[in-house]
C-alpha positions, 0 to 999 in steps of 0.5 A, a space after each residue: 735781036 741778033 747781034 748785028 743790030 745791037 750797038 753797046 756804049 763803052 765809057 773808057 773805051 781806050 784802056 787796056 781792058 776796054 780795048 779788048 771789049 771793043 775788039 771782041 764785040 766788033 768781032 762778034 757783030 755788035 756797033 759800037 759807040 765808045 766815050 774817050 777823053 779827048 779827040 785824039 784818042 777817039 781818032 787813035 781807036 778808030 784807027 785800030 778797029 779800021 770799022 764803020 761800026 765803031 764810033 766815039 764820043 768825047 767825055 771829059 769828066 767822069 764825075 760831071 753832072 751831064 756828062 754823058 746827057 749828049 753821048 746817050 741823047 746822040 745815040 738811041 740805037 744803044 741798048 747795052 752799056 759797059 762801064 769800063 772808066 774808073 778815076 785811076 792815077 796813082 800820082 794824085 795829091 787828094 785821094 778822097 777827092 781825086 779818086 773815091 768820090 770821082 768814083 762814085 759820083 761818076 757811077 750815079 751821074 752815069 745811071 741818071 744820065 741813062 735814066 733820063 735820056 736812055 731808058 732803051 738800055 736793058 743791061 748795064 755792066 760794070 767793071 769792078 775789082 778784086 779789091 772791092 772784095 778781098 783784102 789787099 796789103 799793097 800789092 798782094 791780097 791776104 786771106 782768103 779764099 774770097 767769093 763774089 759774096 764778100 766785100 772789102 771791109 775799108 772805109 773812106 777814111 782808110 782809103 784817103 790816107 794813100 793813094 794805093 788805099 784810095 783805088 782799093 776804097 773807089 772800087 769798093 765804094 763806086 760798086 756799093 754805089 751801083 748796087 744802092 742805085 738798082 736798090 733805091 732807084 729801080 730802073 729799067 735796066 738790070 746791072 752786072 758787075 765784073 771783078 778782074 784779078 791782076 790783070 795781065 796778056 797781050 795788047 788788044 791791037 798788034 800795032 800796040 804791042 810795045 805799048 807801056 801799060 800805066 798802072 796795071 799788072 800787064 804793066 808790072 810784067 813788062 817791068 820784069 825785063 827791066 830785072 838784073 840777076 842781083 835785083 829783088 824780085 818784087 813781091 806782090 802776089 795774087 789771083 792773076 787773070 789774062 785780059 783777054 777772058 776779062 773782055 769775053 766776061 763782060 760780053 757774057 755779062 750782058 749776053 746771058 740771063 744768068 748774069 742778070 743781077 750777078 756780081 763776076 769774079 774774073 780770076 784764073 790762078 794764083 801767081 807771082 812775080 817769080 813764076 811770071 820770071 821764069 816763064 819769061 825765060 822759056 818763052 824768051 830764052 835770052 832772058 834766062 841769063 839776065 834775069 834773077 831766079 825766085 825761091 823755091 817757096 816762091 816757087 810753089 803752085 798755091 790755092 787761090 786767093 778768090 773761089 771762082 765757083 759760082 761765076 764759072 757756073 754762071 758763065 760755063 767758063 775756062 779761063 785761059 793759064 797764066 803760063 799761056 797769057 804771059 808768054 803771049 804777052 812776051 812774044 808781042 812784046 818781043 815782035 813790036 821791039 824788033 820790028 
């Protein structure tokens, strides 16, 4: 079946990772059915892809029983499923409540919900993390080098204590949830799952390119222009990777065979937050004079954090540089203001 007449269900489908696999699977022939949390944004994404091959429908919880019984019921015609939602606010007063067991609970309500009314879906993809298999202390990643084999060792109980904690345990624990699931349950359709780095490059839409970015590195980027000379730069470190190639893995996730069963590890090199300043400063000269400069250890190119190895083997895959992501991300950035 050629890819006209495949449609994909993305759940999430207004995040910032989301909305570049929806632009790429409309760009490459797929329909495409994406779950929203309200009315409005469903309007708001289907103002952007300007197609009839897109259509939404409105899921309000994630972790609800039923919860996509109706989105899957109306739409017989999906065969792929990406899920792209994930509880994410780092402003919660009950982490284990708000953000672990949402997470994981969400991810087996969802399986069931296929099981029972969509067994036409041959491949599931899941979008994890890389906190789900390295350790992370706040912001930067510590040891290493990490495979797609490997897991982050928290517990629930570690992950409940803080909120940046109680994201590292969801993922971790929504995809050991998945992966039981296949185990346990058996069902008809294979699962993938795709692991991004810190995720970073332009908005998948021109019309959003000043569009502030909750709780993601793209996000963190953008802050830097926010720099003087005399402030700290911050010092978060790790497996950097430009969304636009975590969107291109998820479709080859479904796409290829090979990736049948397979955890993905979506990370090009690593980066920090000195690095991503100067090349703010080639790419938007204005900043050279405003913005602080980094150490020369902070400086230095490093080994990354995670072995792609066996993903890009997997995929026969080349991540976009960094260099190149950033500064596409600026220079969108930079025309969305002065327009």
């Amino acid at each position: 079946m050629s890819s006209s007449n495949k449609t994909i269900l993305i759940t999430g489908a207004n995040g910032y990772i989301a909305k570049h696999i929806v632009k790429q699977a409309l760009d490459a022939g797929y329909n495409v059915v994406g779950t929203v949390r309200s009315t409005e944004k469903g309007e708001d994404l289907a103002n952007l892809v300007k197609t009839d091959k897109f259509s939404y429908e409105v899921v309000t919880s994630l972790d609800q029983k039923g919860a996509y019984d109706k989105p899957l019921k109306s739409h017989p015609e999906v065969s792929i499923l990406i899920h792209a939602a994930s509880p994410l606010d780092f402003t919660v007063k009950d982490p284990l409540n708000e953000m672990i067991i949402p997470a994981i609970e969400g991810v087996k309500i969802l399986f069931d919900s296929i099981m029972e009314n969509a067994p036409q879906i041959e491949r599931v993809v899941l979008t994890s993390s890389i906190v789900a298999i390295g350790i992370l202390q706040g912001s930067s990643v510590v040891g290493g080098p990490y495979s797609e084999e490997d897991w982050n060792p928290i517990t629930i109980e570690q992950g409940a204590k803080d909120n940046f904690s109680a994201y590292f345990a969801s993922k971790t624990f929504e995809e050991k949830a998945a992966w039981k699931y296949i185990e346990d349950e058996k069902p008809n359709f294979s699962l993938s799952t795709v692991a991004p780095g810190l995720v970073v490059g332009p908005q998948a839409f021109e019309e959003e390119g000043n569009a502030g970015i909750q709780a993601s590195t793209s996000g963190f980027i953008s802050a830097l222009l926010k720099l003087t000379l005399s402030d700290e730069i911050p010092s978060g470190f790790g497996d950097f990777v430009d969304v636009r190639d975590v969107a291109r893995i998820h479709i080859l996730a479904f796409e290829l065979d090979s990736a049948k069963g397979e955890r993905l590890l979506a990370c090009s090199s690593a980066y920090n937050y000195a690095r991503a300043i100067e090349v703010i400063k080639k790419t938007l000269p204005e900043y050279e004079s405003k913005l602080p400069t980094g150490s020369a250890e902070a400086l230095k190119p490093r080994e990354n954090f995670f072995n792609t190895e066996k993903t890009r083997r997997l995929l026969g895959f080349k991540f976009i540089d960094i260099d190149t992501s950033i500064a596409d991300q600026m220079k969108q950035l930079h025309g969305s203001k002065n327009k």
